[in-house]
C-alpha positions as CSV (number, residue, x, y, z in Angstrom):
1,X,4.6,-62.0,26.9
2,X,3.3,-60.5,29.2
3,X,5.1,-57.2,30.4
4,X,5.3,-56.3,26.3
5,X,1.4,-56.9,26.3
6,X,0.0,-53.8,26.7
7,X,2.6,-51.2,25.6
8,X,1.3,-49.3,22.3
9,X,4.4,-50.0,20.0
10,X,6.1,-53.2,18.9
11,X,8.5,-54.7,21.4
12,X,10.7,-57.9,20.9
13,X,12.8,-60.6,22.8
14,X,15.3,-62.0,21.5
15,X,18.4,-64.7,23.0
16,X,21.9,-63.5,23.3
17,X,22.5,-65.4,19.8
18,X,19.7,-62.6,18.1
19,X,16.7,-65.3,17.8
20,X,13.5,-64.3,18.3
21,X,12.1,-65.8,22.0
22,X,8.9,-64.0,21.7
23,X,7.2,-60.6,21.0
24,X,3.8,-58.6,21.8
25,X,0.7,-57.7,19.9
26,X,1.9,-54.8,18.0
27,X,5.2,-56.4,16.8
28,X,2.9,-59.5,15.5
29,X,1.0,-56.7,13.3
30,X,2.8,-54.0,12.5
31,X,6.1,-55.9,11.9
32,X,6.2,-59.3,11.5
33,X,4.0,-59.9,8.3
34,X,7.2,-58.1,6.7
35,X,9.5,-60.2,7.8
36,X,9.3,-62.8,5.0
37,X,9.5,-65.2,7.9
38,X,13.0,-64.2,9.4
39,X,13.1,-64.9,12.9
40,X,16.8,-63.5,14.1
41,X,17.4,-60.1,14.4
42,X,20.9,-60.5,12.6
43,X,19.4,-61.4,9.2
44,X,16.9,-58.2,9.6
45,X,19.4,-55.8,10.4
46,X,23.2,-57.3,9.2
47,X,25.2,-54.8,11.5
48,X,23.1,-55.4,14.7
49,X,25.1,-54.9,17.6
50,X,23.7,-56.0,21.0
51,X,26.0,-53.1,23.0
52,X,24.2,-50.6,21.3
53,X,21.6,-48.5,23.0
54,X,19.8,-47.2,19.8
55,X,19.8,-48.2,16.2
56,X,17.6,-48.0,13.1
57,X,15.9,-50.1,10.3
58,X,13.5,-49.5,7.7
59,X,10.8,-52.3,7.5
60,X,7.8,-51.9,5.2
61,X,8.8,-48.6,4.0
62,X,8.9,-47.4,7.9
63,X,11.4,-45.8,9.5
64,X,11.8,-47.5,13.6
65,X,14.0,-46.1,16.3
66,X,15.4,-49.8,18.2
67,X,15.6,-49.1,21.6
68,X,17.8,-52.2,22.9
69,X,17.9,-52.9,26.7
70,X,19.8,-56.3,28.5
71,X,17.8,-58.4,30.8
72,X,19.0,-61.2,33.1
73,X,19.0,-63.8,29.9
74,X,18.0,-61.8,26.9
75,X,17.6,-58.9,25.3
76,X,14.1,-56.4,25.1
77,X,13.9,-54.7,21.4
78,X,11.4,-51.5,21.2
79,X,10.4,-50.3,18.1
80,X,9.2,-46.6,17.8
81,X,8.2,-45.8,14.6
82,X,10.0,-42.5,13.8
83,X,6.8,-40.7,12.5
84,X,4.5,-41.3,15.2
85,X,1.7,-39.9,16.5
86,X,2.4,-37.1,19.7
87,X,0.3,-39.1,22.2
88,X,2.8,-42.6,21.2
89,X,5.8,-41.0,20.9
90,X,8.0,-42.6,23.2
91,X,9.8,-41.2,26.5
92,X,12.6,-42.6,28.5
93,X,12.6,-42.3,32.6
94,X,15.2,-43.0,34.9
95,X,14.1,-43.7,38.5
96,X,16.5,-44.1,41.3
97,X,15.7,-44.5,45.1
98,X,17.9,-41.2,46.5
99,X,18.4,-42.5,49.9
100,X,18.9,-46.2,49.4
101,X,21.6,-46.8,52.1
102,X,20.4,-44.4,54.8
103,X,16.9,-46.1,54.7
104,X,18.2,-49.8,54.9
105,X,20.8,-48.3,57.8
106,X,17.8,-46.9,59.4
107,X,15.7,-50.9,59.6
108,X,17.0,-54.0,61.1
109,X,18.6,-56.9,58.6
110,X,15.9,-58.7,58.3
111,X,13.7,-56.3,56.9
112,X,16.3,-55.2,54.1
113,X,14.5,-57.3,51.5
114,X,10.7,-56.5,52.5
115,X,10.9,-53.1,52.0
116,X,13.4,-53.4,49.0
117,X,10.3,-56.0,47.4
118,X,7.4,-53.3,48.3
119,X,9.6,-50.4,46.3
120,X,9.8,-52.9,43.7
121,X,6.4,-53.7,43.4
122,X,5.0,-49.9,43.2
123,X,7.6,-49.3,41.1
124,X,6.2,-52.5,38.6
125,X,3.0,-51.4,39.2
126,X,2.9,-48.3,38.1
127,X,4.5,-48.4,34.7
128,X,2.1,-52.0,33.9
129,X,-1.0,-49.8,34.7
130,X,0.4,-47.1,32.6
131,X,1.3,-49.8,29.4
132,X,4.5,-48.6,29.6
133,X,7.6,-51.1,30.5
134,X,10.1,-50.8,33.6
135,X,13.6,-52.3,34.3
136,X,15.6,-52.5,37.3
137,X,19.3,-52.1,35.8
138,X,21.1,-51.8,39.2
139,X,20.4,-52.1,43.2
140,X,18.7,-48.7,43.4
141,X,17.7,-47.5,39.8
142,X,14.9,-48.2,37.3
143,X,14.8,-47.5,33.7
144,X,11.0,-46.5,32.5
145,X,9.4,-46.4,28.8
146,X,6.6,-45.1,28.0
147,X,4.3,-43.2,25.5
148,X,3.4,-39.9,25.7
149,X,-0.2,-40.5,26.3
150,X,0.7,-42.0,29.4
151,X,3.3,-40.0,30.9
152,X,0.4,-37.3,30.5
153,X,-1.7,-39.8,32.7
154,X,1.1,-39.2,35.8
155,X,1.3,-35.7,35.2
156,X,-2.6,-35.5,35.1
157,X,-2.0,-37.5,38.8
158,X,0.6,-35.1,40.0
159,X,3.4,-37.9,39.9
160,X,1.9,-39.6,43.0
161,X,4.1,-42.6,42.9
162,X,6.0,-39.9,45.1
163,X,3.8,-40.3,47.5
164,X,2.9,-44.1,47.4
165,X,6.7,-44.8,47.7
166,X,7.3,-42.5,50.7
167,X,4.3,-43.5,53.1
168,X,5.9,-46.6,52.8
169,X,6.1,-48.1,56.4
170,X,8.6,-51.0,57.2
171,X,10.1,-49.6,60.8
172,X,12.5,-47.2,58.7
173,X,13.2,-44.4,60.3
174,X,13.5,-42.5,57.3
175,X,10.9,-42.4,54.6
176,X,12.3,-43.9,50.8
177,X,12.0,-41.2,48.5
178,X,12.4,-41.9,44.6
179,X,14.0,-39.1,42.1
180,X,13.0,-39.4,38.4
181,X,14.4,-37.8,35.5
182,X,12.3,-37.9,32.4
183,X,13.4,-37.1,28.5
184,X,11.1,-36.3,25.3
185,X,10.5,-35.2,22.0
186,X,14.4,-35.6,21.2
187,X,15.7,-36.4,18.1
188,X,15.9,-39.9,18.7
189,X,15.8,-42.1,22.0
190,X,19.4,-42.0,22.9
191,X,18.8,-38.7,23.2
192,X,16.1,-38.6,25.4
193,X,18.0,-41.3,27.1
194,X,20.6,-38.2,27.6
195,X,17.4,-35.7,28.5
196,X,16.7,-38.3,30.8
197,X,19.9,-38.5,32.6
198,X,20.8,-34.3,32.7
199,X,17.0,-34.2,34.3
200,X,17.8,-37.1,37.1
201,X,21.1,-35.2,37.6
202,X,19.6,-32.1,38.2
203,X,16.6,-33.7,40.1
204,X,18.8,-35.0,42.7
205,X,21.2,-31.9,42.8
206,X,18.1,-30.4,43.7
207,X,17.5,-32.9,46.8
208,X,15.5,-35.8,45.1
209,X,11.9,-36.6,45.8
210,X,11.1,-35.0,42.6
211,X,10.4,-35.7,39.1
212,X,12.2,-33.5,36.4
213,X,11.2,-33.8,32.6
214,X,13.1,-32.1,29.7
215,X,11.5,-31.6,27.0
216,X,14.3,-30.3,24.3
217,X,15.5,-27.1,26.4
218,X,12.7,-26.4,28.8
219,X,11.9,-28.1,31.6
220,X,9.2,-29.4,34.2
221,X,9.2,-29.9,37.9
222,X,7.0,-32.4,40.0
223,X,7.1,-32.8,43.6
224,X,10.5,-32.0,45.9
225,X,8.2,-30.4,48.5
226,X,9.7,-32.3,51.4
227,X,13.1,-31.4,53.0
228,X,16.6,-32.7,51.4
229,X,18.0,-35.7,53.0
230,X,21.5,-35.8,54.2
231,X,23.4,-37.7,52.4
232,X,26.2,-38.6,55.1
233,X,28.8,-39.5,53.4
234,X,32.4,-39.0,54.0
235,X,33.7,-41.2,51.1
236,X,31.9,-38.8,48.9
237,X,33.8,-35.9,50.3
238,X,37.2,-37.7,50.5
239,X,36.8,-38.3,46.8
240,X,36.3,-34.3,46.1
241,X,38.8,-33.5,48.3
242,X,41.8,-35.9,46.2
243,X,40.3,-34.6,43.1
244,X,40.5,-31.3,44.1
245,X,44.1,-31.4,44.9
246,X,44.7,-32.8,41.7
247,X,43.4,-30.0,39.8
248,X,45.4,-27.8,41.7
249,X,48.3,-28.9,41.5
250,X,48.3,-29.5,37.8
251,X,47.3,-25.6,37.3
252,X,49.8,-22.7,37.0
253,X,47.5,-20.4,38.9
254,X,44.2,-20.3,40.5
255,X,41.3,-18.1,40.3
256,X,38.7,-18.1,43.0
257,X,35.4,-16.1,42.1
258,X,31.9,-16.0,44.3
259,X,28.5,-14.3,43.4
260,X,27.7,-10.7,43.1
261,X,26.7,-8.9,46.1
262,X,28.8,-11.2,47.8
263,X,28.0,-12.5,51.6
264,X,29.9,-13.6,54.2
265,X,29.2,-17.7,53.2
266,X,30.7,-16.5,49.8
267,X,33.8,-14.7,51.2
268,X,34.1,-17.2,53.7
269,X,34.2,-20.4,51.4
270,X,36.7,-18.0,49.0
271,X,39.0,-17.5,52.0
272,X,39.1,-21.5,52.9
273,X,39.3,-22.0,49.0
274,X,42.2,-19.5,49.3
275,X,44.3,-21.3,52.0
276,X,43.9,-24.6,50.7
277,X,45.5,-23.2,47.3
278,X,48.3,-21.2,49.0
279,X,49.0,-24.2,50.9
280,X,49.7,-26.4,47.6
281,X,52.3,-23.4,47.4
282,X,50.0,-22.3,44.0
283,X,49.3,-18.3,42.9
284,X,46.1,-17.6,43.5
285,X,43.8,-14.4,43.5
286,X,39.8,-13.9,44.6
287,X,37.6,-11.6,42.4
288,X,35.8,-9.2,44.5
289,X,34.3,-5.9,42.7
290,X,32.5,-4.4,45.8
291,X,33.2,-5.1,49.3
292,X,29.2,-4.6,50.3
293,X,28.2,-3.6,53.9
294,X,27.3,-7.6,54.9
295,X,31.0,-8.0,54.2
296,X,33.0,-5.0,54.8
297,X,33.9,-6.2,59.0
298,X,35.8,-9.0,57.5
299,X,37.2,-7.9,54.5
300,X,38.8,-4.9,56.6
301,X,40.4,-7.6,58.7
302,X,41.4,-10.2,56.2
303,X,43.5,-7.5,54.7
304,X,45.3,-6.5,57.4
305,X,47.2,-10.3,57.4
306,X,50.3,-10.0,55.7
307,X,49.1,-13.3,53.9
308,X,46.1,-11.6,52.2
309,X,48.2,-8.6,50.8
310,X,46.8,-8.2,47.1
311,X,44.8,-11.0,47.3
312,X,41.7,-9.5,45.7
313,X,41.3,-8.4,42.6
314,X,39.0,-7.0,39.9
315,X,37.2,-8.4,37.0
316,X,39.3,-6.7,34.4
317,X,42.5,-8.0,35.9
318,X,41.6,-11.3,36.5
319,X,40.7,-11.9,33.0
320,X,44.2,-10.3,32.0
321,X,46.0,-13.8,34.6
322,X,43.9,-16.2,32.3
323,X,45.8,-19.0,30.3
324,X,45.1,-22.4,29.2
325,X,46.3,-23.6,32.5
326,X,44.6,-21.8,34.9
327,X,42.1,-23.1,37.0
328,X,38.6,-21.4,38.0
329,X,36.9,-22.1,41.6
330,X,33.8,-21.0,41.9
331,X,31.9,-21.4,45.3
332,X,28.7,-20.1,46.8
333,X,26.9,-20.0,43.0
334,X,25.8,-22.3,40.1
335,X,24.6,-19.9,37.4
336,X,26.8,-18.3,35.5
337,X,25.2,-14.8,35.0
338,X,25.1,-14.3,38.5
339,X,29.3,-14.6,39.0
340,X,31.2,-11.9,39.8
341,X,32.5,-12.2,36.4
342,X,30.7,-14.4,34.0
343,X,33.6,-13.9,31.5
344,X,35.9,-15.9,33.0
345,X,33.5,-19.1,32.9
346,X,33.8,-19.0,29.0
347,X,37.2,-17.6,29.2
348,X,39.1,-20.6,31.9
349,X,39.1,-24.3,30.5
350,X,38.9,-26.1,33.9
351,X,36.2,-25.1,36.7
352,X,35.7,-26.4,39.7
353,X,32.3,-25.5,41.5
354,X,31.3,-25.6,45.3
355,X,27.9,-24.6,46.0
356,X,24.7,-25.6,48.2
357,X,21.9,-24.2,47.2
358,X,19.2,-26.3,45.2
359,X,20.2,-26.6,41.6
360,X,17.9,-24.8,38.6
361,X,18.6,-25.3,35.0
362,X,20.6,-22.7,34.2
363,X,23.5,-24.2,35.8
364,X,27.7,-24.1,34.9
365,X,27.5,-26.9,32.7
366,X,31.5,-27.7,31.6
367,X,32.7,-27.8,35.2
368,X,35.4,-30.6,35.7
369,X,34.5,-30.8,39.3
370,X,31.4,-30.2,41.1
371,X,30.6,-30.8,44.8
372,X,26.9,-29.5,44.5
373,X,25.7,-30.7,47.8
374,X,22.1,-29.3,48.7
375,X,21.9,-30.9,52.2
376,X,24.8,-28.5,53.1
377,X,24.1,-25.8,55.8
378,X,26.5,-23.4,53.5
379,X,29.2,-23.9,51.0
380,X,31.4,-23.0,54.2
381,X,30.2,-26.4,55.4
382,X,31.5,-28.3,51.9
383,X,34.9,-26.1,52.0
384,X,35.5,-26.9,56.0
385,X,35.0,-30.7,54.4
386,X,38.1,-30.3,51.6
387,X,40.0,-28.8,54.8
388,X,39.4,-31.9,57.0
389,X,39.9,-34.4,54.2
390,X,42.5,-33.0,52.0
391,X,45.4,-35.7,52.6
392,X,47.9,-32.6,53.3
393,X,48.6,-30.4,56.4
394,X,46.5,-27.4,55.5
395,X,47.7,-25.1,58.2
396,X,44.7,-22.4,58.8
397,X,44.9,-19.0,60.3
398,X,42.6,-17.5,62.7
399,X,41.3,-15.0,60.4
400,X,40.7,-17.8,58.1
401,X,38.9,-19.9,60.5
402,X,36.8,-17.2,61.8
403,X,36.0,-16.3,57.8
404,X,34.6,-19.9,57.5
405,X,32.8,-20.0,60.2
406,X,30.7,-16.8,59.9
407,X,29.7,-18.0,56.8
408,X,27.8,-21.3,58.6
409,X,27.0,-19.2,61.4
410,X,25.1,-16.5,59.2
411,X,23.4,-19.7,56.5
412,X,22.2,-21.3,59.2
413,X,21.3,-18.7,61.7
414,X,23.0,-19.5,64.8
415,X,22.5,-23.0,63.6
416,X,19.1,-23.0,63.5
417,X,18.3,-23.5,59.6
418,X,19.9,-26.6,57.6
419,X,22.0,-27.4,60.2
420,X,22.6,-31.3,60.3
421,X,25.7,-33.9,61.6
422,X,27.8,-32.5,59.3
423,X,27.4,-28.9,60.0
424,X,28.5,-29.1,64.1
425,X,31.5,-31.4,62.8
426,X,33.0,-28.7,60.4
427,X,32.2,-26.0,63.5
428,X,34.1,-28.3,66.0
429,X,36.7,-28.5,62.8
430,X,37.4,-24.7,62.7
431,X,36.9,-24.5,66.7
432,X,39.6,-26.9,66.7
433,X,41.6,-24.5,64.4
434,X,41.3,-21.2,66.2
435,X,38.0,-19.8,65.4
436,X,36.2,-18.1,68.3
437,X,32.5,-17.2,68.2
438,X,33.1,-13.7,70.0
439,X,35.6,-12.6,67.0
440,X,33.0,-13.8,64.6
441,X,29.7,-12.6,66.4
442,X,31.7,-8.7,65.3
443,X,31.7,-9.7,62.0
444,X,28.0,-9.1,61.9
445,X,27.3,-5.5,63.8
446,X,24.7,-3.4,62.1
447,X,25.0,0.2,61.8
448,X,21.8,2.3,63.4
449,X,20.2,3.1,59.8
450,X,20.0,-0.7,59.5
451,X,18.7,-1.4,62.5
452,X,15.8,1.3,61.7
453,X,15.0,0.4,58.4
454,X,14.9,-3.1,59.4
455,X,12.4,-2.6,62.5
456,X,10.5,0.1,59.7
457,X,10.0,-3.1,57.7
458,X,8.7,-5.6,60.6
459,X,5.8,-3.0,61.7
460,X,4.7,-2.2,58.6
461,X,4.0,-6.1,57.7
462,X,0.9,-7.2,56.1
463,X,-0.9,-10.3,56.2
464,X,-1.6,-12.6,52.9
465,X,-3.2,-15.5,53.2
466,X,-3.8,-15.7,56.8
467,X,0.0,-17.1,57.6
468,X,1.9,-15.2,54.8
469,X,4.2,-12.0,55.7
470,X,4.5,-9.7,53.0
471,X,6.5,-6.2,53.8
472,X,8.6,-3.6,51.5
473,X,11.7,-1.9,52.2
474,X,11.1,1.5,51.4
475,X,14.7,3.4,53.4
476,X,17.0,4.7,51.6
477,X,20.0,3.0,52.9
478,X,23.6,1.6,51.9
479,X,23.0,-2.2,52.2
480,X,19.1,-2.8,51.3
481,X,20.0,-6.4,50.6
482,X,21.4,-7.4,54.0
483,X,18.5,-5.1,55.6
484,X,16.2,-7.4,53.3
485,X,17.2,-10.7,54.4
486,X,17.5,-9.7,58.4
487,X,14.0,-8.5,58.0
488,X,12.7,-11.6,56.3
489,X,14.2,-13.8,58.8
490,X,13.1,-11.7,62.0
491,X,9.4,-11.8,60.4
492,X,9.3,-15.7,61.4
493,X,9.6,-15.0,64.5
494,X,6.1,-13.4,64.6
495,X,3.7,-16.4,65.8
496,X,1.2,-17.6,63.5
497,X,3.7,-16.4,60.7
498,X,4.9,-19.6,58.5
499,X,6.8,-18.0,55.3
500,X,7.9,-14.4,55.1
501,X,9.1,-12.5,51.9
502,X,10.2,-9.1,52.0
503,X,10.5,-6.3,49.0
504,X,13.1,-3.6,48.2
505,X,13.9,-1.6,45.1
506,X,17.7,-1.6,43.4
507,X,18.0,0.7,40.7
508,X,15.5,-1.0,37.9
509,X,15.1,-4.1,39.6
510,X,12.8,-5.5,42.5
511,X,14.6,-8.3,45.2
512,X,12.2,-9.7,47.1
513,X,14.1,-12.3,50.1
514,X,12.3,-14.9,51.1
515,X,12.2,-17.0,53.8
516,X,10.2,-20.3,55.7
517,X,10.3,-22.7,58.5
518,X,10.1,-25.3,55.5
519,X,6.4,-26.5,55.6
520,X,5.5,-24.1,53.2
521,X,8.6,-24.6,50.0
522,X,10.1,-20.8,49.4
523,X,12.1,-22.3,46.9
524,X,9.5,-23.0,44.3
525,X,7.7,-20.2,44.6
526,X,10.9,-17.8,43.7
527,X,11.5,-19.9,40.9
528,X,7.7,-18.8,39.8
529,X,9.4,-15.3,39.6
530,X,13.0,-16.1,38.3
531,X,15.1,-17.0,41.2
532,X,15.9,-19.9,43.6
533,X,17.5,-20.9,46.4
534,X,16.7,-23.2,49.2
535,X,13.4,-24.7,50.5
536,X,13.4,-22.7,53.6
537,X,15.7,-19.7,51.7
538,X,15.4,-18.2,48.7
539,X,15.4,-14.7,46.6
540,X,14.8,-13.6,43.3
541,X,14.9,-10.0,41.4
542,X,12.5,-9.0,38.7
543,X,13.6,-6.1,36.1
544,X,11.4,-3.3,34.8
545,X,8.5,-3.5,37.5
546,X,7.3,-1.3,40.2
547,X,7.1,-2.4,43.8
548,X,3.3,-2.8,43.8
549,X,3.5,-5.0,40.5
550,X,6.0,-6.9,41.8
551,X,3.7,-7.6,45.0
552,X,1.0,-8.7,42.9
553,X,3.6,-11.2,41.0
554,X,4.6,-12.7,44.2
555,X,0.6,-12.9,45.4
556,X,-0.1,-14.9,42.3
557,X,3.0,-17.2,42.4
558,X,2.1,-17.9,46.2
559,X,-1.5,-18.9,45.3
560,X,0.1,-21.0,42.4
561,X,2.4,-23.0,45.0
562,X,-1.2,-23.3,47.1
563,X,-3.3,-24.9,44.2
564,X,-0.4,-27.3,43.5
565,X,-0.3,-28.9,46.6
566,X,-4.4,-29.3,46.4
């Protein structure tokens, strides 16, 4: 049989009635010598059950892990031997072609089933040369075994199947890209089946083109270099919008919480979170500790609405409105430990999650809803969504739509960054419900110290590596953050200048901002130091360093990111 032929461990064929149709080298020696001549797969294993993913038998004093997978006709039976050795221990891949649709929209008809084949063929191509064994279990997604030893062989090749896939050239406009998610080392392969899945998940949360493998609790990242697709589609959002509803509606109150240090896409998205609630005639309350600098224009003219009269509240008294049928929304952040207060994520039973930037590992993980959306210019963008598809009549204030909009306007700088289809629909949206840019464009005046520190920063740039901007807040002054992120994004317009990342100090910690055009990924190398964000956006803060040892950290994770792409 020839797709069983070279794989290192037994594998077995059987019809849907359990008889044996035909089997590879291994199974012929390792297994079938101890079979005392049985040849279905019912008189070996009495409680066989062909629906089951996993099961196990002992055969010649061996313990096997049965990995069972449906074909067209029959079954496929792998045997891993439980105590194997590292380099055949078996791992389980699910591949799935992230932008399907958009690239057959993007060719005529005809050539629907050429490219489709050519996909295919890689895809085949790659696990045969690898001994390993792949299945195409639905339109767009592959399931992939192999053995350690050669999952080591694509990591030693940088996962280039990436690459073979996307220079694929049929007349689509838009290159295929593939997302895998890989498990290992679990305690059995239904649960790196499960590895598998939480690592494709993640990998396409994170905007696909990328490989993910998860290895028990730590993971590894491959590839997502290129820019996140958008994935256009308004069914999706129409489907998070009714859910949404739901969830409201069923509560007896509502909490809305954003990240610490809160910006104005945070406030923003809590506001339009915040009328769609008070609209389902629901109590509702937004946690805000500290009104910062960024945000203090609006805050100070939220409040004055009649509507938004003791709307915010603190930590301490939002845990005090908990019960077992309140609901938590939490926009603008997926991590837990950087909420304005991680309590109430352990504390609230149902959690709804809105957020855009590109998901890491640490993420909420018992959410009931998620709309996690990393082509999104801003999680104002995926709120302005629930307000155009929500199949009620939202009304929306002024202030509210002005709130909403600052927060794409400031993401996307002037809609220059991230800013695709959708983004210019949910402007017209809130255009269309009263916001004006003039109103908004207030809602970001500087003071003079922050004008100063921030021009401080821009002269006193330095250079790394030729096209790098490396500079360090060193004012005194009441916002550093916001001074931070202005100076990061003014350093790219400097020419010659392709990423910029800029320094300040915050009590024991160092922020550094960073920031890019999107040829050169910011994202990965602030996860090199803890943090994250987005490919052309992105921040992280180290504890217990000084400014210059932080500096040398960031040098080394840049020249990192540089020898990876080699």
């Amino acid at each position: 049989m020839k797709n069983f032929d070279n794989i290192p461990f037994s594998a077995l064929k059987i019809a849907p009635d359990g008889i044996f149709v035909s089997y590879n080298a291994v199974f012929e020696k390792n297994i079938l010598p101890y079979l005392e001549e049985k040849t279905n797969i019912k008189d070996i294993i009495e409680d066989f059950a062909f629906n089951k993913e996993e099961q196990q038998v002992i055969i010649n004093q061996k313990g096997y892990n049965i990995f069972v997978r449906k074909n067209e006709q029959n079954y496929d039976l792998f045997f891993s031997e439980i105590k194997m050795l590292d380099k055949y221990k078996t791992t389980v891949g699910l591949l799935v072609i992230d932008n399907y649709d958009e690239v057959l929209d993007s060719l005529e008809e005809f050539r629907h089933p050429l490219i489709l084949a050519i996909v295919d063929r890689k895809i085949k191509k790659m696990a045969r040369d690898l001994g390993g064994v792949v299945k195409n279990f639905e339109k767009d997604k592959y399931i992939l075994i192999l053995s350690q030893e050669s999952l080591d062989e694509l990591k030693k090749n940088k996962f280039d199947i990436l690459d073979n896939i996307r220079e694929i050239d049929m007349g689509n406009t838009i290159p295929v890209t593939l997302s895998i998610g890989i498990g290992k080392n679990g305690e059995n392969l239904d649960e790196n089946m499960e590895f598998a899945r939480v690592s494709l998940d993640l990998a396409l949360s994170r905007g696909g083109d990328q490989v993910i493998i998860k290895d028990g609790e730590n993971y590894q990242f491959f590839g997502g270099h290129t820019k996140e697709g958008n994935r256009n589609s308004r069914v999706r959002a129409r489907v998070k919008a009714y859910a949404l509803t739901e969830l409201i509606e069923d509560a007896s109150n509502v909490i809305i919480m954003g990240h610490r240090h809160t910006d104005l896409d945070c406030m923003g998205a809590g506001i339009g979170v915040y009328s769609i609630v008070s609209a389902l005639d629901k109590n509702c309350k937004i946690v805000l500790n500290d009104v910062t600098s960024s945000v203090s224009y609006l805050y100070d003219r939220v409040i004055k609405d009649e509507k938004y009269k003791d709307v915010f509240i603190s930590s301490e008294e939002a845990l005090k409105l908990v019960n077992r049928k309140t609901l938590l929304i939490i926009v603008d952040v997926y991590k837990q430990g950087l909420c304005e207060c991680p309590e109430l994520v352990d504390k609230v039973k149902k959690i709804v999650v809105f957020d855009h930037h590109r998901k890491g590992t640490d993420y909420i993980e018992n959410a009931v809803l998620t709309y996690h959306e990393p082509y999104a210019s801003s999680t104002c963008e995926l709120i302005t969504e629930m307000l155009m598809y929500i199949n009620k009549n939202i009304p929306i204030k002024q202030v509210e739509a002005d709130s909403i909009l600052a927060g794409i306007i400031v993401d996307t700088k002037n809609f220059a960054f991230k800013t695709g289809i959708k983004t210019f629909e949910a402007a017209a949206f809130l255009k269309k419900k009263g916001a004006d840019t003039i109103r908004v464009k207030k809602l970001f005046k500087n003071s003079i110290d922050c004008y100063n520190a921030r021009a401080n920063v821009v002269s006193n740039m330095k250079l790394y590596r030729e096209n790098m901007a490396i500079a360090i807040l060193e004012d005194e002054i009441d916002n550093p953050l916001l001074v931070v992120a202005q100076a990061c994004d003014e350093l790219l317009n400097i020419d010659n200048i392709n990423a910029s990342f800029v320094l300040c100090k915050i009590n024991n910690n160092i922020s550094i901002s960073a920031r890019s055009f999107g040829e050169i990924n910011v994202q990965i190398i602030m996860e090199k130091l803890g943090g994250g964000g987005h490919q052309a956006i992105s921040a992280t803060q180290i504890k217990d360093v000084t400014i210059e040892e932080a500096v040398n950290m960031l040098k080394g994770a840049i020249d990192e990111y540089f020898k990876e792409e080699e």
